[in-house]
C-alpha positions in Angstrom: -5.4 -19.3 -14.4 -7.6 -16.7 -13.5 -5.1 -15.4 -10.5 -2.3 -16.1 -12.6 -3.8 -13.3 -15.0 -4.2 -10.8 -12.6 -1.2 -11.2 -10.8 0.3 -10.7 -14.1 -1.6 -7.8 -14.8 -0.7 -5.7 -12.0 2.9 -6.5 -12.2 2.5 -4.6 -15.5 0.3 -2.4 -13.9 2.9 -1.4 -11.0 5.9 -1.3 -13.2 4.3 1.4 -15.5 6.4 4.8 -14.9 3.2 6.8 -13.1 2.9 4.2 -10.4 6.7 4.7 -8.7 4.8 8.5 -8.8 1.9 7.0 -7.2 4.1 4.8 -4.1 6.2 7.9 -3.6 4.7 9.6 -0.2 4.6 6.1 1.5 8.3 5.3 -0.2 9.7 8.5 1.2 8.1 7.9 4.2 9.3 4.5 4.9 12.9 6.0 4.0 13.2 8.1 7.4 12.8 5.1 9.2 15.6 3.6 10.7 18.2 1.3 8.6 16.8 -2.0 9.2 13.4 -1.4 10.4 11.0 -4.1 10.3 7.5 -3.5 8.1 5.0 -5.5 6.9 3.5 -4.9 3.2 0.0 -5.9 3.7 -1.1 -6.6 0.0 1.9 -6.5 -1.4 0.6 -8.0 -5.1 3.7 -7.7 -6.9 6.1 -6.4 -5.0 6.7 -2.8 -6.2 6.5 -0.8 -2.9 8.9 -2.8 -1.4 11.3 -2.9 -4.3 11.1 0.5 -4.6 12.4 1.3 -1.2 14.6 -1.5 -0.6 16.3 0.6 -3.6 16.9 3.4 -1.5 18.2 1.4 1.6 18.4 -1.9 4.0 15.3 -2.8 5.3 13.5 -5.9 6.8 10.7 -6.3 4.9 7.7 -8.8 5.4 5.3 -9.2 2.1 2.1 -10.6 2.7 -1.1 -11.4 0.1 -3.9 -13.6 -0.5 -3.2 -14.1 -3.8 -0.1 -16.7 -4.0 0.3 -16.1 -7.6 1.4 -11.9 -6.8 3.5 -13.5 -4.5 5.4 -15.4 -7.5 5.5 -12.0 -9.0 6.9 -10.4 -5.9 9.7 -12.9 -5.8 10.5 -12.8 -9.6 12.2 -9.1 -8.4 15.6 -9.6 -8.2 15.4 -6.9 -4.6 13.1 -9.5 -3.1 14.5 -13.1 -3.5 15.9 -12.7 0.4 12.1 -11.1 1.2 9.9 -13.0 3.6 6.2 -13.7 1.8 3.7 -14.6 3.2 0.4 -16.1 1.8 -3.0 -14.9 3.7 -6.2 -16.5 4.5 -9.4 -14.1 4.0 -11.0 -12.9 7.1 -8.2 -14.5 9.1 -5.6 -12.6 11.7 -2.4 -11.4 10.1 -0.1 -14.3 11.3 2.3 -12.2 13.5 3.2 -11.5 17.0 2.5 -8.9 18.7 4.7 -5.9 18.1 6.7 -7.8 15.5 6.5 -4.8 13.2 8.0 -0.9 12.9 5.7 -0.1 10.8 1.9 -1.8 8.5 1.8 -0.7 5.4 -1.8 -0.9 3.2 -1.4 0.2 -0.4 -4.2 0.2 -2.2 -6.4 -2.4 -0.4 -8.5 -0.9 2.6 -10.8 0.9 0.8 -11.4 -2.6 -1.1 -12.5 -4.1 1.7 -16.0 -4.3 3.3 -14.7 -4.6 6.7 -11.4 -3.0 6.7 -11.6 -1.6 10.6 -10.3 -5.5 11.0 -7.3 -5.3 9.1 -6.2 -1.9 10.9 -6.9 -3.4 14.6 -4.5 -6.3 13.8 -2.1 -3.4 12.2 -1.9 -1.6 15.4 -1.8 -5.0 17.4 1.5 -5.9 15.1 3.2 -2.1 16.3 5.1 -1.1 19.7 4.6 2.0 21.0 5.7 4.6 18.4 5.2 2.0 15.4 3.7 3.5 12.8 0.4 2.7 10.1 1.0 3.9 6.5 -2.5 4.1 4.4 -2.2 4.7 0.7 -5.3 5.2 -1.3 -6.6 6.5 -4.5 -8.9 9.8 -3.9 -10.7 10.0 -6.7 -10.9 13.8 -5.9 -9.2 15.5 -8.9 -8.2 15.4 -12.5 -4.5 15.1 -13.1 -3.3 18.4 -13.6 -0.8 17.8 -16.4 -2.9 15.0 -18.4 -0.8 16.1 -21.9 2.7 15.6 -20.6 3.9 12.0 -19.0 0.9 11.1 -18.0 -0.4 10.7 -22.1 2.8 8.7 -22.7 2.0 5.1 -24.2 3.6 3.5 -21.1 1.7 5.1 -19.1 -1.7 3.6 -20.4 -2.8 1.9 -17.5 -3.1 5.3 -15.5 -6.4 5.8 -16.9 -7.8 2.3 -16.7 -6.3 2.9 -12.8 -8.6 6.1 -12.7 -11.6 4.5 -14.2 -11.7 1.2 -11.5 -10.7 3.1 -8.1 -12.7 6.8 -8.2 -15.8 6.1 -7.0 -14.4 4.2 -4.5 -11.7 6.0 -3.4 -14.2 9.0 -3.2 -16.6 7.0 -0.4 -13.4 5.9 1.5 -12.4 9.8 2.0 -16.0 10.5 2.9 -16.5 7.2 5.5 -13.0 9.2 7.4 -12.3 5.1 8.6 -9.3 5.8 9.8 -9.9 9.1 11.2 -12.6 7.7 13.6 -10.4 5.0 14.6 -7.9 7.0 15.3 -10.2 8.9 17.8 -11.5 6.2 19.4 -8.3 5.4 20.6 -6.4 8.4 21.1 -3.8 7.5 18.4 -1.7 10.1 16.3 -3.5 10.9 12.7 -2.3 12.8 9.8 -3.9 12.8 6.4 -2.4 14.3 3.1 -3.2 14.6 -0.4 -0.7 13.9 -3.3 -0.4 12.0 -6.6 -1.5 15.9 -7.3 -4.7 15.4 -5.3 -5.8 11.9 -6.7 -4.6 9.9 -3.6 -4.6 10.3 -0.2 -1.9 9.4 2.4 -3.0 8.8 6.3 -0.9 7.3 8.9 -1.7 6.5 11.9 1.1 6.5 15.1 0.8 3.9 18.4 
């Protein structure tokens, strides 16, 4: 019940207007891809990501969670009843071949984790050469700079409960530079962006 709950909870969550504002650098991202390139949602939960882009064009997506019950949600999308999902196992390797994927997205979830170097080495073991990493994740940094329009709307509620439950976390992600430091290690491609008007940051990281 408990998962069932939360799964329903974030669907909510996700579907609330600000959040499309919140998945648009990785959505546009993903969109310059090629038609049909293949990526991996890691932590999909409900499924709004990949909705959201396989709005914009024909793509071969690959959901994949821990929790089965966001995977229910994920399906209920009409977008994603031809979607492959995949349920997880905790501290277990993503169940893929090597360079199965275009491109390993992470929405949300790294800077959850307390070992999420893990996660990111079986990312880049999932890409060819030239595949591509997308990290989304809440900065914490700054106060939303027009907090009396949309972002005060009713339906938009959930935005400040959002706030409340990922700054101080979000903040020591940006300062720990995880993916940075990876990145250096193994001479890989690294950009890092902010936007959600500086309350999120975007890396990506390039084979």
């Amino acid at each position: 019940m408990k998962e069932k709950n939360s799964a329903r909870f974030f669907r909510a969550l996700q579907d609330a207007p600000w959040y499309g504002d919140f998945l648009a650098p990785v959505t546009e991202e993903l969109l310059q891809l090629p038609e049909r390139a293949r990526i991996l949602d890691v932590g999909c939960g409900p499924g709004k990501l990949m909705e959201e882009v396989l709005r914009g064009g024909m793509y071969r997506f690959t959901g994949a969670d821990i929790n089965r019950e966001m995977l229910k949600e994920a399906r209920s999308r009409p977008r994603l009843r031809d979607v492959v999902l995949i349920p997880l196992e905790k501290g277990a390797p993503l169940p893929f071949k090597e360079g199965e994927f275009d491109a390993v997205v992470f929405c949300s979830l790294l800077f959850l984790l307390e070992e999420p170097l893990f996660l990111l080495r079986e990312a880049l073991r999932l890409l060819p050469s030239g595949g591509k990493v997308f990290i989304l994740t809440p900065g914490g940094k700054r106060r939303p700079l027009l907090p009396g329009a949309a972002l005060l709307r009713p339906a938009n509620a959930s935005f400040w409960l959002w706030r409340k439950a990922t700054g101080g976390r979000g903040r020591k992600w940006a300062s720990a530079s995880v993916v940075e430091k990876l990145a250096g290690e193994q001479g890989l491609r690294y950009a890092k962006t902010d936007v959600f008007q500086g309350m999120a940051v975007m890396e990506t990281l390039e084979k």
